[in-house]
N, C-alpha and C positions, 0 to 999 in steps of 0.2 A: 504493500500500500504506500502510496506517496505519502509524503508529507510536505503538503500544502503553507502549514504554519511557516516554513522559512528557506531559502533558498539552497536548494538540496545540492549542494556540489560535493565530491568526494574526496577534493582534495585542497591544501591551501593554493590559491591560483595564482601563476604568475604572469599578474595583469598591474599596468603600469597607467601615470594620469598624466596630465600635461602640465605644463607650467603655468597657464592660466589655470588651469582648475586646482593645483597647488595653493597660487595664491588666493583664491574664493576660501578651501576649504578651512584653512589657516587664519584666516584673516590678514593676509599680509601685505604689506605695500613695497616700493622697490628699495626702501629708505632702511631696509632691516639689514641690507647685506653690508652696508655703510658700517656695521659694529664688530665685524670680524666674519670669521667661514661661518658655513652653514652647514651642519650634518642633517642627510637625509636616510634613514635606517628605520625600517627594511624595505631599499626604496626599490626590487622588486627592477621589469622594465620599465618605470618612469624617465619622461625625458626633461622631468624639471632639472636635473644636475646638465643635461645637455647642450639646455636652452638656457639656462642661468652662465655659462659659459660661454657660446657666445654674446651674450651680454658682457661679459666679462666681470659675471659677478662669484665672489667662491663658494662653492658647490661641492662639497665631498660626499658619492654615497656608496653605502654599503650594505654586500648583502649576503648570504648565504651560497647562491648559486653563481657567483661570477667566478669560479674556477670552472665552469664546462664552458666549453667553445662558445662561440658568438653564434656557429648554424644550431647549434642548440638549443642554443639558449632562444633563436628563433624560431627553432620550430615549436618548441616547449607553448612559448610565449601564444604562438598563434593557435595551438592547439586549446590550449586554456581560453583564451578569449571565446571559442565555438561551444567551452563546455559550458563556459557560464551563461554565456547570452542564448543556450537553448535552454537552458534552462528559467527563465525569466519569466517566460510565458506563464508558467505555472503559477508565480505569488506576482502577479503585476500589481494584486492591492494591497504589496507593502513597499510602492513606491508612488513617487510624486513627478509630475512636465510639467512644473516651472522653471527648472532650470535646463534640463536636456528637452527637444522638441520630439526624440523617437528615438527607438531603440535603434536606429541604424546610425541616426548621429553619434552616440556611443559609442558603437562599434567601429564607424571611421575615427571618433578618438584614441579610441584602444589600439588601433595597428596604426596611427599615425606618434605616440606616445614610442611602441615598440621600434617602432621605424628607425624616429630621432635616437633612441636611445642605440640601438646596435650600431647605427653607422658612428654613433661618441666611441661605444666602449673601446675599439681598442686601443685607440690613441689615448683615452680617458685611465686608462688601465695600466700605461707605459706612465703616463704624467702623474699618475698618485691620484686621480681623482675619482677614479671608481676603486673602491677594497673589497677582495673577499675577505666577508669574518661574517660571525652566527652570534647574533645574542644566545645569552646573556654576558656576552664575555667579547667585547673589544677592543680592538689593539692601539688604541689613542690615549693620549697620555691625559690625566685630571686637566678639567677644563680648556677641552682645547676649540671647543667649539661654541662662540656666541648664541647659537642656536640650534637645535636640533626637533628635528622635525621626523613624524612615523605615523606613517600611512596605511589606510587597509590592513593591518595587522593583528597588534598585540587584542584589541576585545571583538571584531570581528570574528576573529576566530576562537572566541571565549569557549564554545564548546568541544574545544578539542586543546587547546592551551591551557592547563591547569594553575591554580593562584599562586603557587609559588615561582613558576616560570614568568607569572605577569610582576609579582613584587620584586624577583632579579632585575626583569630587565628593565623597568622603571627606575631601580636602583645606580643599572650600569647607563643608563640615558643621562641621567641626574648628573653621574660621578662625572662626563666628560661635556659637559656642560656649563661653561659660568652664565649665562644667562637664563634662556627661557627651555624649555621639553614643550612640544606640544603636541598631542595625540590625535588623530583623529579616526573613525568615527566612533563612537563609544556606543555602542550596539553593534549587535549580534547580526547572522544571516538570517534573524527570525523579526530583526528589527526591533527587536522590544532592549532597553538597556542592560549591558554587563552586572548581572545580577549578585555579585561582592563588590558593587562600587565602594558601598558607604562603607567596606570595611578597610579597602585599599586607599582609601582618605585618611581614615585612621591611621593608617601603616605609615604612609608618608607623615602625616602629620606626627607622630610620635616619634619618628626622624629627623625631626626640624625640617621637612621638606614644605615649605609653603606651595599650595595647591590651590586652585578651583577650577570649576566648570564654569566656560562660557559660550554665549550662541557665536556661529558665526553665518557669512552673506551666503549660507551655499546650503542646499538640502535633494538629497535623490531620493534614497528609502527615506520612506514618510518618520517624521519626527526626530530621525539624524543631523541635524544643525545643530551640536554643539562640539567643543573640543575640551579635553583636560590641558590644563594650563599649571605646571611646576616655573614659581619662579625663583629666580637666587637673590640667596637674602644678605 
């Protein structure tokens, strides 16, 4: 029997966003890069580190799978992109078109995202700007990143990521961060929020980790506009 209640995929997907829609889901503006680099982790085929480059702004991201080839890593990329987007059809009422017009403008995101991003990696990859490393454990030294930034990830995939992998790598984000962490989307593939939020508030906050939840200009699955926001104190 299906299940309806949330976006049945069977694996975590590697599916990447663009650097406009970075900057929506964030809240950002272009005056943030002006504070030093930016960590994007797990940033997956996105081609914000891509695009923020040629801007010539700093961009470092890192992920898990950038040790397999680039044709891999594209076929992977474009393979995942067909699992998800057939699968849509099935919970289309846990999502909202105010901000995308159709599932296919999406989908020319998603291979225009992956696109940008392979023809970076390898030069990106020679230059230090793409890393392979795997949360919870990263290879940058205490605060070396003004900001860091993780997408699609750690509570999306709440039901298969257990709370102590989500308090490490909150943890390891925080440690190489002097400024801000900020998370995004805080719900699940079922769309209803990460249901140990209030306890992982605790967590950080008994860490001296100052924290909140804020909205921000961007919403796809319905009630998903907000982000967790770590700042340094």
């Amino acid at each position: 029997m299906k299940d309806v209640g949330r976006l049945n995929i069977d694996r975590i997907a590697f599916i990447g966003r663009t650097y406009f829609e970075y900057m929506r889901m964030f809240g950002l503006d272009e005056s943030v890069f002006q504070k030093g680099p930016v960590l994007d982790c797990a940033a997956g085929p996105s081609s914000f580190a891509a695009e923020a480059h040629r801007a010539s702004f700093p961009v470092i991201a890192c992920d898990l799978l950038y040790g397999i080839s680039v044709d891999h890593l594209v076929k992977k990329g474009r393979e995942d992109i067909t699992h998800v987007f057939d699968k849509l059809d099935e919970v289309a009422h846990l999502y909202t078109w105010k901000y995308y017009r159709s599932k296919h403008e999406i989908i020319a995101l998603r291979h225009m995202a992956l696109d940008l991003f392979s023809r970076d990696l390898p030069a990106g990859l020679a230059e230090g700007r793409y890393v392979h490393a795997e949360l919870p454990r990263l290879p940058f030294p205490d605060k070396a990143f003004s900001l860091v930034l993780s997408s699609h990830f750690l509570f999306l995939y709440g039901d298969r990521l257990d709370f102590d992998f989500h308090k490490s790598c909150l943890k390891e984000l925080v440690r190489v961060s002097s400024g801000e962490v900020r998370i995004f989307p805080l719900q699940g593939l079922d769309a209803n929020p990460y249901p140990p939020m209030r306890e992982l508030l605790s967590f950080l906050k008994a860490g001296d980790i100052a924290s909140e939840i804020v909205e921000v200009p961007f919403q796809f699955q319905k009630g998903s506009n907000k982000m967790l926001i770590r700042y340094s104190l």
